[in-house]
N, C-alpha and C positions, 0 to 999 in steps of 0.2 A: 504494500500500500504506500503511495507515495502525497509527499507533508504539501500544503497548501505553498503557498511563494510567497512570500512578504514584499510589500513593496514600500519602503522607504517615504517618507512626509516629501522631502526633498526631490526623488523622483516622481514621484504624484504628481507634484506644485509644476515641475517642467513639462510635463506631458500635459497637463490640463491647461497650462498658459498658452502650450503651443495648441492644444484645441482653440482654444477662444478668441486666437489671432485670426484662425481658418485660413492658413495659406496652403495648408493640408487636408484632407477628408479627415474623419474619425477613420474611417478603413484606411488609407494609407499610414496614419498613424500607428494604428493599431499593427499594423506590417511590420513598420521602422522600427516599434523596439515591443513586438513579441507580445503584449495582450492583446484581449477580448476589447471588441470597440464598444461592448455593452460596460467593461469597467472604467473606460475614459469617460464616455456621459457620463457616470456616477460621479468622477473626480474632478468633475467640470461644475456640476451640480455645487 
């Protein structure tokens, strides 16, 4: 069984700022560094 992924305050705050810029999609995003574009909406939220 394999352990959930933590992700850092700090890389949260950079992926979600670069959400909110939108010079990216959520799916490109979510490409560029490896999550779910359902957990960038949350950290944009």
């Amino acid at each position: 069984m394999t352990k959930r992924k933590r992700y850092s305050a700090e890389f949260k705050a950079k992926v979600a700022l670069e959400a909110i810029r939108e010079e990216l999609t959520t799916a490109e995003l979510a490409k560029k560094y490896g999550v779910h574009p359902t957990m960038i909406s949350g950290w944009k939220r």
